[in-house]
GUROVO-444102 format. One line per field, with one value per residue: x, y, z of N, C-alpha, C in turn. Coordinates in steps of 0.1 Angstrom, whole numbers. Each point is the difference from the previous one (the first is absolute). Layout:
n_east c(X/...)
n_north c(Y/...)
n_up c(Z/...)
ca_east c(X/...)
ca_north c(Y/...)
ca_up c(Z/...)
c_east c(X/...)
c_north c(Y/...)
c_up c(Z/...)
This chain:
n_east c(8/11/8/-12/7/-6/9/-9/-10/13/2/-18/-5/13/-16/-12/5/8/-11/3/-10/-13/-2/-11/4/-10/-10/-4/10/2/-19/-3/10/-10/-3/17/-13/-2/2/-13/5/2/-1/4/8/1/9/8/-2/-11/2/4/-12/-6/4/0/-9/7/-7/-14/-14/-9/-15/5/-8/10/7/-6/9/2/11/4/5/16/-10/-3/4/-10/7/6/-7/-10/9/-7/-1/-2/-2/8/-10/-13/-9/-6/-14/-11/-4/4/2/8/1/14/-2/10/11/11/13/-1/2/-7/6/1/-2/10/7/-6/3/6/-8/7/4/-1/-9/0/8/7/9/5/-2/4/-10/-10/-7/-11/-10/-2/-6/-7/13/3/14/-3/-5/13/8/-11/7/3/-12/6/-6/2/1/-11/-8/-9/12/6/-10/-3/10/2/-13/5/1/-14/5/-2/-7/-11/1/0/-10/-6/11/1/-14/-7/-1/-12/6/-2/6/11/-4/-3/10/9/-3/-1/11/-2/-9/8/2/-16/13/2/8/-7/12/0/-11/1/12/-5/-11/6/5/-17/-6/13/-6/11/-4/-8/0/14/4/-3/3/11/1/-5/4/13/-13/11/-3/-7/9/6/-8/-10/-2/17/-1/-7/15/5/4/3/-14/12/2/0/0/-7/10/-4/-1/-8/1/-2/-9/-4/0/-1/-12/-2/-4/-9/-6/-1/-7/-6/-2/-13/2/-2/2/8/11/-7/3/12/5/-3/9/2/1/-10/6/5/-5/7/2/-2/-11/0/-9/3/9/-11/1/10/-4/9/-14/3/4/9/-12/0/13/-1/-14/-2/11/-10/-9/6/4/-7/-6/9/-4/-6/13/-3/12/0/-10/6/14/1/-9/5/9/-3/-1/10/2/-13/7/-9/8/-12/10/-10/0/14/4/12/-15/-5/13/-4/-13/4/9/-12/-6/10/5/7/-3/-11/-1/13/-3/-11/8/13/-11/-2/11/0/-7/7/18/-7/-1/14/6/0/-9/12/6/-10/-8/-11/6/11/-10/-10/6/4/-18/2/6/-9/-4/12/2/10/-7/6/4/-5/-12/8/2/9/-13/-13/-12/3/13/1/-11/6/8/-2/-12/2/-8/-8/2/1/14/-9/-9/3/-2/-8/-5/3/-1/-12/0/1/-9/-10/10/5/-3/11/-7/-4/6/-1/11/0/-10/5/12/-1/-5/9/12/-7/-3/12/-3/-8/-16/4/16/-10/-9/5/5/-19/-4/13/0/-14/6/11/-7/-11/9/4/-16/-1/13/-4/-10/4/9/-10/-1/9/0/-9/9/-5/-8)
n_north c(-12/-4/-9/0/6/9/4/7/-9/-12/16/0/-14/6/9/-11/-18/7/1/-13/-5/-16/-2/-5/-9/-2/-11/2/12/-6/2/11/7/-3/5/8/12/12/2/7/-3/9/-7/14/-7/6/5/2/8/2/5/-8/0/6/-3/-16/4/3/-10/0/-12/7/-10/-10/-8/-6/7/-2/-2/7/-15/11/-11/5/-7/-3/-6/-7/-11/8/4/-4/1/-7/6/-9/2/-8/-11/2/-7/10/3/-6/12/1/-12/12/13/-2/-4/-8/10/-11/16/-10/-10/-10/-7/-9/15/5/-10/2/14/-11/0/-1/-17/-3/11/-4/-6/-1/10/-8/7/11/-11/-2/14/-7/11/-5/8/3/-6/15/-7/-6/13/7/-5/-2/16/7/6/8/5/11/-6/9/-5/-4/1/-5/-9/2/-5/-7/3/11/-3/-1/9/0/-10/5/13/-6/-3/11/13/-7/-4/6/-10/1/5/-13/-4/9/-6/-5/7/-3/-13/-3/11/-8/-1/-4/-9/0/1/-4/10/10/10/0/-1/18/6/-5/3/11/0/-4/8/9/-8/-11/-1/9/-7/-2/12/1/-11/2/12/-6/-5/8/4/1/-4/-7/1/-5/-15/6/11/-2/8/11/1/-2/-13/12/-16/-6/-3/-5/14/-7/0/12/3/10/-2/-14/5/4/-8/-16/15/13/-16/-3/11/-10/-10/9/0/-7/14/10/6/-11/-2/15/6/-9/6/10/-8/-12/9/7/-14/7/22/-5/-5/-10/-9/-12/0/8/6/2/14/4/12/10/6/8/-8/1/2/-11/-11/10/-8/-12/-3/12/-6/-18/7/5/-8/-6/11/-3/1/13/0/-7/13/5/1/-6/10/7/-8/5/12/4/-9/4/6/5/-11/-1/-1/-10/7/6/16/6/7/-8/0/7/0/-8/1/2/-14/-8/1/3/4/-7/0/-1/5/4/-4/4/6/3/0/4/13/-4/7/11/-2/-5/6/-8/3/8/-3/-2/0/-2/-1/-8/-3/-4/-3/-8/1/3/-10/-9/2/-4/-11/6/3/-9/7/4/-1/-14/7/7/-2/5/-4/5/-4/-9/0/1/-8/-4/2/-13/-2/-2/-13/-10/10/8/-5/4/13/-3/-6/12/4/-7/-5/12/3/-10/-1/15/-2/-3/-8/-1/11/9/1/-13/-3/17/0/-13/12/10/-9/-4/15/1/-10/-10/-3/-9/8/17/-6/-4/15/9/-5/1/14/-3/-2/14/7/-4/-3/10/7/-6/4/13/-3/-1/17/9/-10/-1/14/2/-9/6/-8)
n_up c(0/5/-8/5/12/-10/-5/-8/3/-6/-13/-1/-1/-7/-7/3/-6/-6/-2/-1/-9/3/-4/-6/-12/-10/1/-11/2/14/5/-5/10/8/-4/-1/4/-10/10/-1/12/9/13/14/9/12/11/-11/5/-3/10/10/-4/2/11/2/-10/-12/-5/8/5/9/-2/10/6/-10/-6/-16/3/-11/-4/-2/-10/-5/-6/-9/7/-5/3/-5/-10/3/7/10/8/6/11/11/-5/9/1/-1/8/-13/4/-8/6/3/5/11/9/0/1/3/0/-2/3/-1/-5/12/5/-11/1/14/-7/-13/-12/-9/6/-11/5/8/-12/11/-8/4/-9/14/12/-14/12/3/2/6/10/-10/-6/-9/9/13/1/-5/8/7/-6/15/1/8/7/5/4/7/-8/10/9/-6/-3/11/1/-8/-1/-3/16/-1/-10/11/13/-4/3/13/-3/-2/12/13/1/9/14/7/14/6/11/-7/-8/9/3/-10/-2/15/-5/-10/6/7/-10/4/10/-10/-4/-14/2/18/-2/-10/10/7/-8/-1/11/1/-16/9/7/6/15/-11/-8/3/0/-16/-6/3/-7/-9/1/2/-13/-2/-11/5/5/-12/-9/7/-14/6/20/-5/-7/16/-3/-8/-2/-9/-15/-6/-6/18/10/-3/11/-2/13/-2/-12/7/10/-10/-3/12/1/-13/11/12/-7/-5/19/-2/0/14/-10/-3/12/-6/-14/2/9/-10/-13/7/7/-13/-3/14/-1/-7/10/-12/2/-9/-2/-11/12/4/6/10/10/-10/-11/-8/5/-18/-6/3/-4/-12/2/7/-8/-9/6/4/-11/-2/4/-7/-8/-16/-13/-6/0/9/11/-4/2/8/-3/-11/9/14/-3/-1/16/-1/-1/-11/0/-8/-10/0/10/-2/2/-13/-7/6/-8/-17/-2/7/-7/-5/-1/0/-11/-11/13/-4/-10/2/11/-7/-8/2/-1/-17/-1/8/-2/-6/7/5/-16/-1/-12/-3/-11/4/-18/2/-10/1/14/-6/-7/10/11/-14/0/17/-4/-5/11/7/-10/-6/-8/-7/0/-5/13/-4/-10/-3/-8/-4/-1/7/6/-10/1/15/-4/-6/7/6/-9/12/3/-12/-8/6/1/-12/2/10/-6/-12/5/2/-11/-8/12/-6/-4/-5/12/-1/-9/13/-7/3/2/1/8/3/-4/8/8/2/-5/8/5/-6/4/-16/-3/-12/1/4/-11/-7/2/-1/-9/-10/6/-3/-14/1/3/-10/-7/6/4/-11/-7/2/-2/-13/-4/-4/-15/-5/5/1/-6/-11/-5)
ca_east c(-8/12/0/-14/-3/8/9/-12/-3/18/2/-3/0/16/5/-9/11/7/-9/-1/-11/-1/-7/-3/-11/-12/-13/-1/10/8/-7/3/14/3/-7/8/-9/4/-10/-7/2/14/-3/12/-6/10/-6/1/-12/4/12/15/2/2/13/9/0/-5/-17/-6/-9/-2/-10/-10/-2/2/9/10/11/0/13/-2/10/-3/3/-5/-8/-16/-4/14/2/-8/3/-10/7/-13/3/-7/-11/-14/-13/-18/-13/-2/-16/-10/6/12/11/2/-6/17/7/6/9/10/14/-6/3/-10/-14/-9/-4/-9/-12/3/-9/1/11/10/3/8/14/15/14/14/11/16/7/-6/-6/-13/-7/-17/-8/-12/-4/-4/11/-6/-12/8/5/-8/-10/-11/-3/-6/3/10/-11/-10/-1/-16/5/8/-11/-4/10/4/-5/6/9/-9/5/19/2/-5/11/16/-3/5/11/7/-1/3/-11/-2/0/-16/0/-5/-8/-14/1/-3/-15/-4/-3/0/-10/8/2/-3/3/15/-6/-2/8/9/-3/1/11/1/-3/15/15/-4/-2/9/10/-3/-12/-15/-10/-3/0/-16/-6/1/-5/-14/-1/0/-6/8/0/-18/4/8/-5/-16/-10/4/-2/-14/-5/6/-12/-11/8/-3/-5/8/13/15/0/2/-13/5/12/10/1/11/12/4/5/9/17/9/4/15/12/5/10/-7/-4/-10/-16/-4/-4/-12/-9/-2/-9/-14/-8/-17/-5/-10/-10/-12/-14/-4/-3/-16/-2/-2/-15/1/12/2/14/3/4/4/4/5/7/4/-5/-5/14/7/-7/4/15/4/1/11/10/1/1/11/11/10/1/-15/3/0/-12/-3/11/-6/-16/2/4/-13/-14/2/2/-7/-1/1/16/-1/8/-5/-11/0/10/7/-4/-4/11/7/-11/5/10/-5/-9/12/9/10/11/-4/-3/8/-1/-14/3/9/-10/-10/9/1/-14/-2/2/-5/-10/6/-1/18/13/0/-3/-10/5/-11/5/10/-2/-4/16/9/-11/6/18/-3/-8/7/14/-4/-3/-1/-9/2/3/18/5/0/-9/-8/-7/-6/15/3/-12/7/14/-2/-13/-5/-15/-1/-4/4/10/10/0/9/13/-1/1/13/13/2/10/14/5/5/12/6/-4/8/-6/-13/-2/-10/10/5/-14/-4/6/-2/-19/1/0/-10/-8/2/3/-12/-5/5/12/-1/-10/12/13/-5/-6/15/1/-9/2/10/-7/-6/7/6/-3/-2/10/0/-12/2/9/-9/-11/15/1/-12/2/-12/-2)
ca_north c(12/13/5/6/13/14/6/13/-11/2/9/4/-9/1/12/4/-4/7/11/-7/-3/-10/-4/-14/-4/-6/1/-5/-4/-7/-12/-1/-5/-17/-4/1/8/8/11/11/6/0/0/-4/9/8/4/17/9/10/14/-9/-10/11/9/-6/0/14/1/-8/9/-8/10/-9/1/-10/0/-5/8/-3/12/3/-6/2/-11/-2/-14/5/-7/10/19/1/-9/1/-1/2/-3/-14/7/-6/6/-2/-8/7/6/8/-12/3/4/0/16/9/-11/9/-12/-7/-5/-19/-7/-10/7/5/-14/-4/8/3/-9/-11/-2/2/14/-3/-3/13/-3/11/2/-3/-8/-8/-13/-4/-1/-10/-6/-4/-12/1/-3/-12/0/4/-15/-6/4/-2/15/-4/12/-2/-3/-5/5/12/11/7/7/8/14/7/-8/-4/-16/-9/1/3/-14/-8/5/-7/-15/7/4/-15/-11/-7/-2/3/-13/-1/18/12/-1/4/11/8/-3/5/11/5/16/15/7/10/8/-3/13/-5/3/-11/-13/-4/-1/-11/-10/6/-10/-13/-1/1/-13/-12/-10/6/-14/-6/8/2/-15/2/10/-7/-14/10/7/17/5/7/12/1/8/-9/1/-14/-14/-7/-9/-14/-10/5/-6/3/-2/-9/5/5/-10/0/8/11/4/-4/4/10/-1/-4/5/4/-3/-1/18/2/-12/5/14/16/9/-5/5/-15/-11/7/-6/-15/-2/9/3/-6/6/4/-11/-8/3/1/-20/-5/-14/-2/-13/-5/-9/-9/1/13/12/13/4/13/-3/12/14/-2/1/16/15/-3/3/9/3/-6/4/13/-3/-6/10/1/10/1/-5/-14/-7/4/-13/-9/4/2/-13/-10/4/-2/-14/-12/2/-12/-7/-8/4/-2/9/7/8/16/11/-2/0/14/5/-7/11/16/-5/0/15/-7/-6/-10/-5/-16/-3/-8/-12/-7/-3/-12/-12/-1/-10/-11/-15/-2/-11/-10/-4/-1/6/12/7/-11/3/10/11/5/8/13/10/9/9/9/13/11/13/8/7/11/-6/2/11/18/0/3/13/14/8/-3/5/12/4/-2/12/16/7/-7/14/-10/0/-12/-10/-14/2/3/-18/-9/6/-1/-15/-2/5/-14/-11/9/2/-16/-7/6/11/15/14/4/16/9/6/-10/0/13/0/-11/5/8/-7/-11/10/3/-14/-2/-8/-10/-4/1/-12/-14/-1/-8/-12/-11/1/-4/-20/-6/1/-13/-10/4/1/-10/-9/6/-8/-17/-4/-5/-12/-11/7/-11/-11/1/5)
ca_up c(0/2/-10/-8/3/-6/6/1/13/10/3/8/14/4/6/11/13/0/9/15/4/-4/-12/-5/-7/11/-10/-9/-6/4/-3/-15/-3/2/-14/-9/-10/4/2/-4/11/11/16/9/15/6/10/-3/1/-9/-2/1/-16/-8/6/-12/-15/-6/-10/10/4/9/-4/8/18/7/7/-6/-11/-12/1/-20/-6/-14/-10/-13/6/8/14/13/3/14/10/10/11/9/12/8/4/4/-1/5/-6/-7/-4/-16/-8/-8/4/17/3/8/-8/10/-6/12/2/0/-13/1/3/-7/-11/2/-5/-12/-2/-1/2/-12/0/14/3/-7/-5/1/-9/2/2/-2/8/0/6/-4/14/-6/-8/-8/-14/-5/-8/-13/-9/-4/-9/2/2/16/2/8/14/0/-14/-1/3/-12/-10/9/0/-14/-10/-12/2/-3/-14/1/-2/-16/-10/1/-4/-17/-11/7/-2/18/1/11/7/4/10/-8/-9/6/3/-14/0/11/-1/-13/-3/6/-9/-3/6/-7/-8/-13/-4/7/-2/-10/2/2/-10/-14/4/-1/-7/-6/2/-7/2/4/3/14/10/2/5/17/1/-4/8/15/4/-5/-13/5/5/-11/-10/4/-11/-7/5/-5/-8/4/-10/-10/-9/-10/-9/-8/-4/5/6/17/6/-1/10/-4/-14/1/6/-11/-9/4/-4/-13/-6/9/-6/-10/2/-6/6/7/-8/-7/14/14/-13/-3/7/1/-13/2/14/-3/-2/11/-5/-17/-7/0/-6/-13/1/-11/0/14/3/6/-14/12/-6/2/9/-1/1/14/8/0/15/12/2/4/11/8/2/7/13/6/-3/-7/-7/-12/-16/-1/-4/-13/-9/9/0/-13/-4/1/-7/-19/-5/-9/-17/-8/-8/-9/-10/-7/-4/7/-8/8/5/13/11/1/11/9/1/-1/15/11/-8/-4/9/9/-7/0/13/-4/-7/15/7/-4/6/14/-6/-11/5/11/-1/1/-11/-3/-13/1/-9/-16/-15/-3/7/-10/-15/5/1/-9/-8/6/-5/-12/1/7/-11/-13/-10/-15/-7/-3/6/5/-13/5/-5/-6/-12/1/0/-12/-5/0/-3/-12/-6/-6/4/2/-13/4/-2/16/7/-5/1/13/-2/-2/13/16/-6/5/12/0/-11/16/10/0/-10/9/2/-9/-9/-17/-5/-5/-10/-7/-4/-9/-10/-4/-4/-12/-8/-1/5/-6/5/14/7/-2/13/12/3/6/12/6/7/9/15/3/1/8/11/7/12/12/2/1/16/13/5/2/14/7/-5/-2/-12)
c_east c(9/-2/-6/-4/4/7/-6/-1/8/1/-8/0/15/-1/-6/7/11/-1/-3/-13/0/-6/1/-9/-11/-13/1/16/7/-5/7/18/-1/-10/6/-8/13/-12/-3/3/6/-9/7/-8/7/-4/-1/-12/-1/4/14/2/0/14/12/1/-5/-11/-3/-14/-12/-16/-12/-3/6/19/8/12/-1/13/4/11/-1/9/-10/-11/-11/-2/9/-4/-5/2/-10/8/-10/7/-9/-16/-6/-9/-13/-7/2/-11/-2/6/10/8/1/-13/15/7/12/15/9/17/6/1/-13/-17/-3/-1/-12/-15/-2/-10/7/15/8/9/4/10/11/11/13/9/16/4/-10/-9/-13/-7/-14/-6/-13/6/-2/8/-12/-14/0/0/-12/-15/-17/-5/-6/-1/7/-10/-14/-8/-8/2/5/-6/-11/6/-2/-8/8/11/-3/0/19/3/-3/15/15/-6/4/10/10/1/-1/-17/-5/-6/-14/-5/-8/-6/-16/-1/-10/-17/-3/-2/-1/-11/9/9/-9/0/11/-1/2/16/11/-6/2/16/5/-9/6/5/-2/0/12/15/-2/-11/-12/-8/-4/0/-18/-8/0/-10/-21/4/-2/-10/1/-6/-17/5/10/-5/-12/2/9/-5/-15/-1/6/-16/-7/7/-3/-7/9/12/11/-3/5/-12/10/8/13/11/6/12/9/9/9/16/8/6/12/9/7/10/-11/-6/-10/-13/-4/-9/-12/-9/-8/-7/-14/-10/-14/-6/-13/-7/-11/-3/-7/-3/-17/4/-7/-5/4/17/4/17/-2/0/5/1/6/12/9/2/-7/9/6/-6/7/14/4/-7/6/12/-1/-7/12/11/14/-3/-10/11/2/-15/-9/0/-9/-15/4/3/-9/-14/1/11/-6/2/1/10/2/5/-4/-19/-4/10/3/-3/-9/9/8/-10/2/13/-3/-4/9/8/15/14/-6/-5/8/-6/-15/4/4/-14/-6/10/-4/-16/0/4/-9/-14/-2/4/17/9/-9/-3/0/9/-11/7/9/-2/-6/15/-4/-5/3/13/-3/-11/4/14/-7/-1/12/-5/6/7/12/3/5/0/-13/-9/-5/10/-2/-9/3/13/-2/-10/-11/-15/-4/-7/11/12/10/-4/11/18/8/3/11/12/-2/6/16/6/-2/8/6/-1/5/-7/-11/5/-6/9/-3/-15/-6/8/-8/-18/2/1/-10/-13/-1/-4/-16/-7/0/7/-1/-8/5/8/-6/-5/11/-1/-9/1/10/-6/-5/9/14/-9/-6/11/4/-13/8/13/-8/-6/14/2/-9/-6/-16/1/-7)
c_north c(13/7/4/11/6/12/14/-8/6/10/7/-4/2/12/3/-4/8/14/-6/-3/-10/-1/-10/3/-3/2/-9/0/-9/-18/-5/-7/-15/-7/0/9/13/11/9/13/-1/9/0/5/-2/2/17/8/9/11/-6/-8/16/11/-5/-3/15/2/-8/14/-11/11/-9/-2/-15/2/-3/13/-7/6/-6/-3/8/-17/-7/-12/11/-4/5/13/3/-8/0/-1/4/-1/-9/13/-10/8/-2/-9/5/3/-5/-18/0/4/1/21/7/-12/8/-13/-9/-1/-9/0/-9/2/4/-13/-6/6/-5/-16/-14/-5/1/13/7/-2/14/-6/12/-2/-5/-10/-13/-9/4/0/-10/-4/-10/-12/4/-3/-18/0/3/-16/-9/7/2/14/-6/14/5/-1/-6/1/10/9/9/4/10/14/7/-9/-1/-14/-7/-4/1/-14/-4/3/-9/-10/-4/0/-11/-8/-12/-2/7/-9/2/9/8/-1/-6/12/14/-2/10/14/6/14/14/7/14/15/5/14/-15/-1/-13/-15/-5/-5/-16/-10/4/-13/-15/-2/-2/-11/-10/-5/9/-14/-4/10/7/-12/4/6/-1/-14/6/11/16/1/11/17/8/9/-12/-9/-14/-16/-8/-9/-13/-9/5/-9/11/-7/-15/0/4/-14/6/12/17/3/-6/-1/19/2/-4/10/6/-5/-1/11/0/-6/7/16/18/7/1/5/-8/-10/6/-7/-14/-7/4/-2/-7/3/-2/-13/-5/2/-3/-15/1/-10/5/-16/0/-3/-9/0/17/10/10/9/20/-2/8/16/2/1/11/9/-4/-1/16/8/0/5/15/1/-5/14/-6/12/1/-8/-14/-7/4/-13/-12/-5/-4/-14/-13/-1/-12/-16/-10/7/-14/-2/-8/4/-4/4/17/7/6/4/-7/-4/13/6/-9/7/14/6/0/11/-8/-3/-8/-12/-15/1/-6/-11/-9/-2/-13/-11/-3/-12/-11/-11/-3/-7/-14/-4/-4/11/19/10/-12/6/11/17/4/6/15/9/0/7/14/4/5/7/13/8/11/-7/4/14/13/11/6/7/9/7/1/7/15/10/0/12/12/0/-3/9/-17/-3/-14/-11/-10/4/0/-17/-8/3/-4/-16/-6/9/-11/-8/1/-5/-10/-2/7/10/13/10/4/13/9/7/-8/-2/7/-6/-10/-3/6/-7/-10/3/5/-14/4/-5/-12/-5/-3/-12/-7/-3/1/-12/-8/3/-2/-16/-3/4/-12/-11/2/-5/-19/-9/5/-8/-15/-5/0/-9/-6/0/-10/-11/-3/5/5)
c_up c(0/-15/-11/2/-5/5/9/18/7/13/10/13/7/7/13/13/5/12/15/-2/-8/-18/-10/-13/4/-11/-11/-12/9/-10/-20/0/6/-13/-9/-13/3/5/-4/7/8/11/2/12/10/15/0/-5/-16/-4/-3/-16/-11/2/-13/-9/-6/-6/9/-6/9/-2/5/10/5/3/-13/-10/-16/-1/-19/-1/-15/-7/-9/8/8/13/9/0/11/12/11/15/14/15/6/4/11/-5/9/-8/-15/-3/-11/-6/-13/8/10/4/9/-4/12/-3/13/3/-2/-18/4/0/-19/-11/8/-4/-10/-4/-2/3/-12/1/13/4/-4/-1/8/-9/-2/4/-2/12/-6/14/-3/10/-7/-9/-10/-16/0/-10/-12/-3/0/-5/5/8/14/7/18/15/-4/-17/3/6/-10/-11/7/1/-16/-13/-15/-6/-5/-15/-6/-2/-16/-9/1/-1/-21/-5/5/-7/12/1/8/11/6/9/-6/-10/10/8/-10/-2/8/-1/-12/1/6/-15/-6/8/-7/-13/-11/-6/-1/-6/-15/-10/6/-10/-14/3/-1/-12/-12/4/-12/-5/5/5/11/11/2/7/16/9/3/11/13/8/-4/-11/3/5/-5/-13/-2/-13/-9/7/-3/-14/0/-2/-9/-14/-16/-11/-5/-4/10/7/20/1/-1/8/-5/-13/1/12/-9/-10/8/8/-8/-8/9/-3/-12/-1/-6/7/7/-4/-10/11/4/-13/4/17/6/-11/4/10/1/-2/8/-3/-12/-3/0/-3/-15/1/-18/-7/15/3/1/-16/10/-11/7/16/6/8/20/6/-1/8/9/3/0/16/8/-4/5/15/6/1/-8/-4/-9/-11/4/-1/-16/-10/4/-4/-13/-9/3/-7/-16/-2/-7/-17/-8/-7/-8/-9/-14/-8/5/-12/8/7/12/13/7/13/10/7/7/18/11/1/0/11/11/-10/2/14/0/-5/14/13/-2/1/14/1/-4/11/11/3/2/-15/0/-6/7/-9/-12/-13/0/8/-6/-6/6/1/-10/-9/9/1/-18/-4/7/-7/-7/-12/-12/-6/-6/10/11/-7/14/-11/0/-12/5/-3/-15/-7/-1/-4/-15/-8/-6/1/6/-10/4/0/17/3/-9/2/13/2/-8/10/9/-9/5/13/8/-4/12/4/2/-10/4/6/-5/-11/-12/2/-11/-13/-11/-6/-12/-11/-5/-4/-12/-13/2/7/2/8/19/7/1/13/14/-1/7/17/8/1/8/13/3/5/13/14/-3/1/16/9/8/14/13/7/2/13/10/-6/-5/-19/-6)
């Protein structure tokens, strides 16, 4: 563990001892270095007070009621600039089921790991001379991967309901169980989450969503009672079966999807998409006596009201619940490639607007596997992509000129009629062959001359240039379909 500490660490913990006072790693970077993770973060804490921690370093600022210094590292690494430096605390009762109502700093290394929830996060480090503090067992619950919390559970969820989801979250980004104890604990107090702001709770389900494992940390979550107090409007569609075309019940058809957005490393406005797209099915299922089988039609359009609530109840951002609303609304587009065109892709496009457009697709993936289908992207989705990267290219055209017919009218004195369409068609030949003659300098020069040639001669040389467009954008066409192995 010595040598995992970065030198930024070294120095400060070099500089507090130095000062005659104790100090230790401690929290979740010590837990992360016996996990051999690198941390996100750096905890230190101290018997030194906050003035004594701010006396010895030059950028420090201190803007809280718990005692902690932020001491400013200049280096490129995100997980050093901001160093956290706290003194041995206790605490009071907690009124409001979050925060101590006094918080008062101690002396006892051993009094402030006993404030702290869970044993994983309880353990400290001394640096210089590699000891380990662990009153709680918490290097043994590291090694057998297990979330226990530090004393009594109900005490401790008592004290600070947000614990309550802190556990789901280190069950996620771990990969650890949780031990029986505390997990009927959690049961037990799962309603004190609604003492919990919208903000805090919504910060701790970012962090569930954005692990490994959303699946199972939501699974937990619903098993445990938390998700009702969470986000009601998903836990209701635990048993809502579906149709034929899936093979698991809505709760579980989109936990499905939203792991396959994790498995795939995509953004968290893809993971909110994929786990919200079917939200709307409770409300929207009917029975069908003439397909004797579930319907959900406009589902859609049900799930984009109700995910834009929850998210703005939860206090996201308006551009994630936008994004979010916007992609969910418009997953069921139709993707049939075979009865379908351009132009109802291009309006498909229009709908999303062209920088969410692969991220609606990357949805309907999520979808797909989350049905239980094996194959992620069929042939039929292929071709879709590649009807949407060529609707999305520029076309073959006139167009590209850095000229055009209106330019040619005025400099020329030219009357409009077929001559400027052909003259123009003869310069895109040109500038196919090579581009470099795509200026306005040799355009002008090269109108000029072609202007002067007949009718006869001028049709000829657009027609030639009109077949080289044609035959240009459809080998440009065809790298597309090569591109997504589709013909």
């Amino acid at each position: 563990m010595m040598h995992n500490v970065p030198r930024e660490i070294s120095l400060i913990t070099k500089k507090i001892r130095e000062a005659g006072f104790e100090v230790y790693l401690v929290g979740g970077c010590v837990r992360d270095l016996l996990l051999k993770r690198k941390p996100k973060d750096w905890d230190i804490t101290t018997n030194a007070k906050p003035d004594d921690i701010q006396s010895l370093f030059s950028e420090t600022f201190y803007t809280n009621d718990f005692g902690t210094v932020g001491i400013v590292n200049e280096t490129d690494d995100d997980t050093l600039k901001i160093v956290e430096v706290t003194p041995y605390r206790t605490e009071s009762s907690y009124g409001d089921k979050r925060r101590p109502d006094s918080v008062t700093f101690g002396d006892s290394l051993e009094e402030d790991l006993a404030r702290r929830d869970f044993t994983i996060n309880a353990i400290a480090f001394e640096d210089s001379k590699g000891q380990i503090v662990d009153p709680y067992k918490g290097q043994d619950a590291v090694l057998e991967k297990v979330i226990a919390t530090v004393g009594d559970p109900e005490e401790r969820f008592e004290e600070d309901a947000l614990r309550l989801m802190r556990a789901i979250r280190f069950v996620a980004e771990l990969d650890f169980a949780i031990d029986t104890n505390t997990a009927t604990a959690i049961q037990k107090k799962a309603s004190n989450l609604k003492h919990i702001s919208k903000e805090r709770i919504r910060d701790e389900f970012i962090r569930i969503i954005m692990s490994d494992r959303p699946l199972i940390g939501l699974a937990l979550a619903e098993r445990l009672g938390l998700l009702e107090y969470i986000i009601p409007d998903l836990a209701r569609a635990v048993g809502i079966d579906q149709n034929q075309a899936h093979s698991f019940d809505v709760f579980e058809h989109v936990l499905r999807a939203v792991q396959h957005s994790a498995d795939k490393k995509w953004d968290l406005d893809i993971r909110l998409s994929a786990l919200f797209h079917d939200i709307g099915k409770t409300d929207s299922r009917r029975w069908s006596d003439e397909k004797k089988d579930w319907t959900f039609h406009g589902h859609e359009v049900v799930s984009a009201r109700i995910i834009k609530k929850v998210l703005s109840d939860l206090k996201f951002s308006r551009e994630t619940i936008n994004r979010v609303t916007k992609l969910v609304r418009w997953h069921m587009f139709f993707s049939d490639p075979d009865k379908i065109t351009l132009s109802a892709v291009r309006r498909m496009i229009s709908n999303v607007g062209e920088e969410n457009i692969w991220d609606l697709l990357n949805l309907r993936i999520c979808d797909r596997v989350g049905t239980g289908r094996p194959k992620e992207q069929p042939f039929r989705f292929r071709k879709y992509k590649a009807m949407v990267e060529q609707a999305l290219r520029d076309p073959i055209s006139v167009s590209m000129l850095k000229t055009g017919g209106r330019h040619l009218m005025e400099k020329f004195h030219v009357e409009p009629g077929p001559r400027i369409g052909w003259t123009l068609h003869a310069l895109l030949e040109e500038v196919l062959e090579d581009p470099k003659k795509n200026t306005e300098e040799y355009l002008d020069k090269r109108s000029e001359e072609l202007l002067d040639l007949s009718d006869e001669e001028l049709s000829a040389l657009g027609k030639l240039g009109k077949q080289k467009q044609d035959d240009v954008e459809q080998i440009e066409v065809g790298k597309i379909m090569q591109k997504h192995h589709v013909r």
